[in-house]
C-alpha positions as CSV (number, residue, x, y, z in Angstrom):
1,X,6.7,-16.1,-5.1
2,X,4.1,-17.4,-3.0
3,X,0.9,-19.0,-4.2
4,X,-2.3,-19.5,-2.8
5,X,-5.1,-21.6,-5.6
6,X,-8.1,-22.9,-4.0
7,X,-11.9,-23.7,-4.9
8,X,-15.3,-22.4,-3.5
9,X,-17.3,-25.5,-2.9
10,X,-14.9,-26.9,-5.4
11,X,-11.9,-29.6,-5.3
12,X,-8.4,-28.5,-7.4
13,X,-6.2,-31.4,-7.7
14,X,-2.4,-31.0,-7.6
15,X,-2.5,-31.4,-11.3
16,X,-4.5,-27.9,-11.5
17,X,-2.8,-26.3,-8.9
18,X,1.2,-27.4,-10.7
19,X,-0.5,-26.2,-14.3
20,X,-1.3,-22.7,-12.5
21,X,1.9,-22.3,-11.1
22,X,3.3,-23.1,-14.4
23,X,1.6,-20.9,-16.5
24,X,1.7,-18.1,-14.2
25,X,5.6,-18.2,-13.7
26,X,6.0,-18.9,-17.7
27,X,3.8,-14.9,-17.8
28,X,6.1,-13.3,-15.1
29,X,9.1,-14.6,-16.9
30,X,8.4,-12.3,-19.9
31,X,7.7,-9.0,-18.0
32,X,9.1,-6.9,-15.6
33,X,8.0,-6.6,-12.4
34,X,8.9,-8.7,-9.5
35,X,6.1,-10.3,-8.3
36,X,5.6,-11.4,-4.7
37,X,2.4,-13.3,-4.5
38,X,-0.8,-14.9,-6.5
39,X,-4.4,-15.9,-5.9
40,X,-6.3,-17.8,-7.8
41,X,-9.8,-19.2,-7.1
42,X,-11.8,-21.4,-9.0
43,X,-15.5,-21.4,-8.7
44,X,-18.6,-23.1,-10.5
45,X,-21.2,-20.4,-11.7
46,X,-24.3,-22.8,-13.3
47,X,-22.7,-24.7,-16.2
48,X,-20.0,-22.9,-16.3
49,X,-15.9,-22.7,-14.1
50,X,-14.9,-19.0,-13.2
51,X,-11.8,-18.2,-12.2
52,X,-10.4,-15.1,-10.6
53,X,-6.9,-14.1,-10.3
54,X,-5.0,-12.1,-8.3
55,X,-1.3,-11.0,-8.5
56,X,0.9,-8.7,-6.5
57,X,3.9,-6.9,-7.8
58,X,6.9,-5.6,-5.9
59,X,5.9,-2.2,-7.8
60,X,2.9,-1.9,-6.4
61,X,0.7,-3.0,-9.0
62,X,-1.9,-5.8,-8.7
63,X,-3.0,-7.6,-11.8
64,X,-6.7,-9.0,-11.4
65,X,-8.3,-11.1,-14.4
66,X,-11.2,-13.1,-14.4
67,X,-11.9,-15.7,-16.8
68,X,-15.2,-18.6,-17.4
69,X,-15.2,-21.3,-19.4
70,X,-17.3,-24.8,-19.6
71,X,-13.9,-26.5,-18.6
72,X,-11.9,-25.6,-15.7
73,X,-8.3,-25.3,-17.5
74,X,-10.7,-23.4,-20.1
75,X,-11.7,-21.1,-17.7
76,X,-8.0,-20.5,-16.2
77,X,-6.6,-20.2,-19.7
78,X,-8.9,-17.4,-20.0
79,X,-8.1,-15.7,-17.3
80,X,-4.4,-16.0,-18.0
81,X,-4.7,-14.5,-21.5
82,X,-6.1,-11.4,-19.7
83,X,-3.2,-11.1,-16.9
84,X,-0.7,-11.4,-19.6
85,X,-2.8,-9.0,-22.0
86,X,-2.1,-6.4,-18.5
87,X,1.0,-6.7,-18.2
88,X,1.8,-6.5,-21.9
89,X,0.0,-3.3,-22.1
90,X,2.0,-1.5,-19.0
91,X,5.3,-3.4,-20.0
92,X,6.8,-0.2,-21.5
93,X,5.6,2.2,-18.7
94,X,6.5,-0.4,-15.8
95,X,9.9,0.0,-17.4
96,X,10.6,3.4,-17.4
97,X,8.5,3.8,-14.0
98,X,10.4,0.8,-11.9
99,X,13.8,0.5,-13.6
100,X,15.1,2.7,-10.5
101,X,12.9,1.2,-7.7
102,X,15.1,-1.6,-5.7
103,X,13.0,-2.3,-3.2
104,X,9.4,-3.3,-3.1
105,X,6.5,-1.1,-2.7
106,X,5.9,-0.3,1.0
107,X,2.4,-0.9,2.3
108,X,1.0,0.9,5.5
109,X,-1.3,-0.8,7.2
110,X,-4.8,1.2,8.4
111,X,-8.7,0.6,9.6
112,X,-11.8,0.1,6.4
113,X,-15.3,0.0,7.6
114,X,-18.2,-0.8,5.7
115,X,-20.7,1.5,6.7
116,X,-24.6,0.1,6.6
117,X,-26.6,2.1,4.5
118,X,-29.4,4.6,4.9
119,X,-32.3,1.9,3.6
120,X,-34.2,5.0,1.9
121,X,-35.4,6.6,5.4
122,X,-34.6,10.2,3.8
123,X,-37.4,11.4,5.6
124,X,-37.1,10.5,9.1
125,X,-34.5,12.0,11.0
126,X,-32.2,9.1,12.3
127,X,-31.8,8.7,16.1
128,X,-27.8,9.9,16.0
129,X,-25.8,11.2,13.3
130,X,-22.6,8.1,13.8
131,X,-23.2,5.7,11.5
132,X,-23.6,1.7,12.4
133,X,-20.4,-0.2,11.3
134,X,-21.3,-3.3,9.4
135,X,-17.9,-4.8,9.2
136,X,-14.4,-3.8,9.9
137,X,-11.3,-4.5,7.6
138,X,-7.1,-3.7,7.4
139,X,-5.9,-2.4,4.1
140,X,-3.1,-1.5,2.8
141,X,-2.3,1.9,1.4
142,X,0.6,1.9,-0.9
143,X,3.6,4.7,-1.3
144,X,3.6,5.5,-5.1
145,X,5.1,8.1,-7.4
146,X,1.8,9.7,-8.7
147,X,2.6,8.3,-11.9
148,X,2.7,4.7,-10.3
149,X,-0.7,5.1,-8.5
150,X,-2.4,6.7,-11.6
151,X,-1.0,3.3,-13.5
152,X,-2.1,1.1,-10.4
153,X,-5.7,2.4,-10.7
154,X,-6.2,1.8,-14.7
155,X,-4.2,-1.9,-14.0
156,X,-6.8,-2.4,-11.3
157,X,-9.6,-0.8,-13.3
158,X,-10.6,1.1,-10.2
159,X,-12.7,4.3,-10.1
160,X,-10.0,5.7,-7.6
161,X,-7.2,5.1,-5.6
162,X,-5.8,6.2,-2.2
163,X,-1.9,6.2,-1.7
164,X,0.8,7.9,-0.3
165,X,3.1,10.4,-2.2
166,X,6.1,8.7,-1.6
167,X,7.9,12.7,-2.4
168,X,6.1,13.4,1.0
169,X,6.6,12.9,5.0
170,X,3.1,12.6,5.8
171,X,-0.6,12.2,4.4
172,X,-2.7,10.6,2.0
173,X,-3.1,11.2,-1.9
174,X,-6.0,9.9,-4.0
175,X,-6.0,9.7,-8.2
176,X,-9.5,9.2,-9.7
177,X,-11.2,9.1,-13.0
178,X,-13.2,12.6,-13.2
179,X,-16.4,12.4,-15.4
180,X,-14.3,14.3,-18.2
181,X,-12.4,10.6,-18.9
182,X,-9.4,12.8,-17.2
183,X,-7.4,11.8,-14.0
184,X,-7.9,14.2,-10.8
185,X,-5.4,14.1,-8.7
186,X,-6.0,15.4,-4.6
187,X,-2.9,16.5,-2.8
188,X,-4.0,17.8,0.7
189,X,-0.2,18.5,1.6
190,X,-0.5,21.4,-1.2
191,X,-1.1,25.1,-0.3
């Protein structure tokens, strides 16, 4: 597994950085799941340490926590409790989802853009209908059972996610949280 802990505008000693790995590897040990990389990044927000976690599993799922404290291995400890609090929750359902899935998760590669915004000009009529790109991004869409993506977007807390139905050829899916509290599910490849 493959770790990456750092600090914004902070310094983490080795001592930090060993205790991380620790911990983290004593939380995967208990659960299922296979997991292929972690980030973690300590920050100072006023009095207090934040730190934000990141973790990728070969099933597809990514675990983010985020955790504050007045002490830094506070603030880590904090943010550990709610990984494992994750994974304990989806431990039954990432076995009976993965038990059959050798192979990790495979992750297409595409183009994000972050579009800039209309600043509240509703009434003049803009000068061309494209859109300025602000930024430009790769991400990673994942091939998931629906049952997988609809896990990965509660895990992530998302509002939606966009994947590919890994019973299909061609095209993308997306899962989201309808206004009801019910998933919606949009299957273009459906007739």
């Amino acid at each position: 597994m493959q770790y990456q802990i750092s600090g914004k505008q902070i310094d983490i000693g080795e001592a930090l950085q060993t205790h991380v790995q620790t911990e983290i590897d004593a939380i995967i040990e208990k659960y299922p799941g296979r997991p292929t990389d972690a980030l973690v990044v300590f920050s100072k927000d006023g009095h207090e340490f934040v730190c934000e976690s990141v973790m990728h599993l070969s099933t597809g799922l990514t675990v983010q926590a985020k955790g504050r404290a007045a002490e830094i291995y506070a603030a880590f400890e904090n943010c550990a409790e709610k990984m494992e609090k994750q994974l304990r929750r989806y431990k039954r359902r990432l076995k009976d989802h993965y038990k059959e899935r050798s192979q990790p998760v495979e992750l297409s590669g595409v183009s994000s853009y972050i579009l800039a915004a209309n600043d509240g000009q509703d009434d003049d009529e803009p000068e061309t209908l494209t859109p300025m790109i602000v930024a430009e991004m790769e991400t990673k869409i994942p091939q998931l059972s629906v049952g997988e993506a609809v896990m990965q977007m509660e895990l992530a807390g998302a509002p939606l996610l966009v994947f590919r139905n890994e019973r299909q050829e061609t095209g993308v899916n997306i899962v989201y949280r309808r206004d009801d509290g019910n998933i919606g599910w949009i299957d273009p490849n459906q007739t």
